[in-house]
C-alpha positions in Angstrom: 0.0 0.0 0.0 1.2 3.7 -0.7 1.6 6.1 2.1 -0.6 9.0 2.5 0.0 12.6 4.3 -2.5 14.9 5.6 -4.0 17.8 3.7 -2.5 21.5 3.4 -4.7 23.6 5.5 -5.5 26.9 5.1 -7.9 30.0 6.4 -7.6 33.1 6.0 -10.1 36.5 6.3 -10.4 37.7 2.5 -11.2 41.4 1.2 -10.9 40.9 -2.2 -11.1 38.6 -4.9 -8.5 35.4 -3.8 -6.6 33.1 -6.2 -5.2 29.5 -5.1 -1.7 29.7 -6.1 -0.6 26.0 -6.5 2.5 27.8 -5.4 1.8 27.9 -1.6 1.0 24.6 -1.5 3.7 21.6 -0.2 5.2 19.0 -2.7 3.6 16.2 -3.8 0.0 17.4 -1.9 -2.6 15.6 -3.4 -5.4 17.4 -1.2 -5.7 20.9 0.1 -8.4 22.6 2.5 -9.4 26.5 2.4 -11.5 27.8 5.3 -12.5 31.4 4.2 -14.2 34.4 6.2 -15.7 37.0 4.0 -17.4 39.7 6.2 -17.6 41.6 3.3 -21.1 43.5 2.3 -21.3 40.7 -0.8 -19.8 37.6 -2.2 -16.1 37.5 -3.3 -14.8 35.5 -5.9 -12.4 32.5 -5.3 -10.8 31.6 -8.6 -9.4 28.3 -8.7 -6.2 26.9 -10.5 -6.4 25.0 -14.0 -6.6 21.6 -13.6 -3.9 20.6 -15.7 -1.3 22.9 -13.5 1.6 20.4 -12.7 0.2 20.9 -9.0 -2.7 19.9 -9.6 -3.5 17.2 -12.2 -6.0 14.4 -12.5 -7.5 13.2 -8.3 -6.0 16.6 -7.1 -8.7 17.4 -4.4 -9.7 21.0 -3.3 -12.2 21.4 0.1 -13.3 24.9 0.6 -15.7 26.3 3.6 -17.3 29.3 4.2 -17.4 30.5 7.6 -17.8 34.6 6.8 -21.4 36.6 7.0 -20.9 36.8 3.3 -20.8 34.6 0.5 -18.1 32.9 -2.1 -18.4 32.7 -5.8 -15.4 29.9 -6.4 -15.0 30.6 -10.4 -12.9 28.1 -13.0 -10.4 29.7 -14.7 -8.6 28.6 -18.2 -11.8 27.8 -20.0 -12.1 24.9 -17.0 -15.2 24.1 -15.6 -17.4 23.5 -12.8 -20.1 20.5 -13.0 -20.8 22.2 -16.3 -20.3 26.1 -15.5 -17.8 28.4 -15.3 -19.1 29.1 -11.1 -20.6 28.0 -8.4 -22.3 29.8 -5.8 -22.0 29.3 -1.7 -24.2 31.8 -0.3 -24.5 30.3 2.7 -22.5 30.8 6.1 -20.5 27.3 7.3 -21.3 26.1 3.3 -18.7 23.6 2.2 -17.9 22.4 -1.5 -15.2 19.5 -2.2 -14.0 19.9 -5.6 -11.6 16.5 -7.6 -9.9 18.1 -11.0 -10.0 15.6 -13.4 -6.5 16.7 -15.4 -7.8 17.8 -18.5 -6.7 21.1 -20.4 -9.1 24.5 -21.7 -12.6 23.5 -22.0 -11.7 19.9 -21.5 -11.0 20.7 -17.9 -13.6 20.2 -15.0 -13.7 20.4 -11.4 -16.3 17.8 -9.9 -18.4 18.6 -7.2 -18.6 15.3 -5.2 
Protein backbone atom coordinates (compact mmCIF):
# COMPACT_ATOMS: atom_id res chain seq x y z
CA UNK A 1 0.00 0.00 0.00
CA UNK A 2 1.17 3.73 -0.74
CA UNK A 3 1.63 6.15 2.10
CA UNK A 4 -0.56 8.96 2.50
CA UNK A 5 -0.03 12.56 4.28
CA UNK A 6 -2.52 14.87 5.62
CA UNK A 7 -3.99 17.80 3.67
CA UNK A 8 -2.46 21.46 3.43
CA UNK A 9 -4.66 23.65 5.47
CA UNK A 10 -5.45 26.91 5.07
CA UNK A 11 -7.88 30.02 6.43
CA UNK A 12 -7.63 33.13 5.99
CA UNK A 13 -10.10 36.54 6.27
CA UNK A 14 -10.44 37.75 2.51
CA UNK A 15 -11.23 41.44 1.24
CA UNK A 16 -10.86 40.94 -2.19
CA UNK A 17 -11.05 38.57 -4.86
CA UNK A 18 -8.49 35.37 -3.84
CA UNK A 19 -6.60 33.05 -6.19
CA UNK A 20 -5.21 29.49 -5.08
CA UNK A 21 -1.68 29.72 -6.11
CA UNK A 22 -0.57 26.02 -6.54
CA UNK A 23 2.55 27.76 -5.43
CA UNK A 24 1.83 27.86 -1.65
CA UNK A 25 0.95 24.60 -1.46
CA UNK A 26 3.71 21.59 -0.19
CA UNK A 27 5.23 19.02 -2.67
CA UNK A 28 3.58 16.23 -3.83
CA UNK A 29 -0.03 17.45 -1.94
CA UNK A 30 -2.56 15.56 -3.39
CA UNK A 31 -5.36 17.37 -1.17
CA UNK A 32 -5.74 20.95 0.05
CA UNK A 33 -8.44 22.58 2.55
CA UNK A 34 -9.44 26.54 2.37
CA UNK A 35 -11.48 27.77 5.27
CA UNK A 36 -12.52 31.37 4.20
CA UNK A 37 -14.18 34.39 6.19
CA UNK A 38 -15.69 36.97 4.01
CA UNK A 39 -17.39 39.66 6.22
CA UNK A 40 -17.56 41.58 3.28
CA UNK A 41 -21.06 43.51 2.35
CA UNK A 42 -21.28 40.70 -0.82
CA UNK A 43 -19.85 37.63 -2.20
CA UNK A 44 -16.10 37.50 -3.28
CA UNK A 45 -14.78 35.49 -5.94
CA UNK A 46 -12.39 32.54 -5.29
CA UNK A 47 -10.77 31.58 -8.64
CA UNK A 48 -9.44 28.32 -8.68
CA UNK A 49 -6.24 26.88 -10.52
CA UNK A 50 -6.36 25.03 -14.03
CA UNK A 51 -6.63 21.58 -13.57
CA UNK A 52 -3.87 20.58 -15.72
CA UNK A 53 -1.32 22.85 -13.49
CA UNK A 54 1.58 20.41 -12.71
CA UNK A 55 0.23 20.93 -9.04
CA UNK A 56 -2.71 19.86 -9.62
CA UNK A 57 -3.48 17.19 -12.23
CA UNK A 58 -6.01 14.41 -12.46
CA UNK A 59 -7.51 13.20 -8.29
CA UNK A 60 -5.96 16.58 -7.10
CA UNK A 61 -8.73 17.39 -4.42
CA UNK A 62 -9.73 21.04 -3.35
CA UNK A 63 -12.22 21.37 0.06
CA UNK A 64 -13.34 24.94 0.55
CA UNK A 65 -15.66 26.28 3.59
CA UNK A 66 -17.26 29.32 4.15
CA UNK A 67 -17.44 30.52 7.62
CA UNK A 68 -17.83 34.62 6.81
CA UNK A 69 -21.36 36.57 7.01
CA UNK A 70 -20.93 36.83 3.29
CA UNK A 71 -20.82 34.62 0.46
CA UNK A 72 -18.11 32.92 -2.13
CA UNK A 73 -18.37 32.71 -5.81
CA UNK A 74 -15.39 29.94 -6.40
CA UNK A 75 -15.04 30.60 -10.41
CA UNK A 76 -12.89 28.10 -13.00
CA UNK A 77 -10.35 29.68 -14.72
CA UNK A 78 -8.57 28.64 -18.24
CA UNK A 79 -11.81 27.77 -19.96
CA UNK A 80 -12.13 24.93 -17.05
CA UNK A 81 -15.22 24.14 -15.55
CA UNK A 82 -17.37 23.48 -12.77
CA UNK A 83 -20.14 20.48 -12.99
CA UNK A 84 -20.80 22.22 -16.26
CA UNK A 85 -20.32 26.08 -15.50
CA UNK A 86 -17.81 28.44 -15.28
CA UNK A 87 -19.06 29.10 -11.09
CA UNK A 88 -20.57 28.00 -8.42
CA UNK A 89 -22.26 29.79 -5.75
CA UNK A 90 -21.99 29.28 -1.73
CA UNK A 91 -24.15 31.81 -0.25
CA UNK A 92 -24.55 30.32 2.72
CA UNK A 93 -22.49 30.79 6.15
CA UNK A 94 -20.54 27.34 7.34
CA UNK A 95 -21.32 26.07 3.26
CA UNK A 96 -18.69 23.63 2.24
CA UNK A 97 -17.91 22.42 -1.55
CA UNK A 98 -15.21 19.48 -2.19
CA UNK A 99 -14.00 19.92 -5.64
CA UNK A 100 -11.64 16.55 -7.63
CA UNK A 101 -9.91 18.10 -10.96
CA UNK A 102 -10.00 15.59 -13.45
CA UNK A 103 -6.52 16.75 -15.39
CA UNK A 104 -7.81 17.80 -18.50
CA UNK A 105 -6.73 21.06 -20.37
CA UNK A 106 -9.07 24.53 -21.66
CA UNK A 107 -12.59 23.54 -22.05
CA UNK A 108 -11.71 19.93 -21.54
CA UNK A 109 -10.99 20.66 -17.87
CA UNK A 110 -13.57 20.19 -15.03
CA UNK A 111 -13.66 20.45 -11.40
CA UNK A 112 -16.28 17.80 -9.95
CA UNK A 113 -18.40 18.60 -7.24
CA UNK A 114 -18.60 15.28 -5.22
Amino acid sequence: SGSASKPGYNAETITSAKTIDPADWSAGDLEEIYIFTNNQSSALAVNLPATNHASVGAGFKLNIKTIGSAGLTITATSNNVIDGSGTFSMSTQYEAITLVSNGGSGSSGYWYII
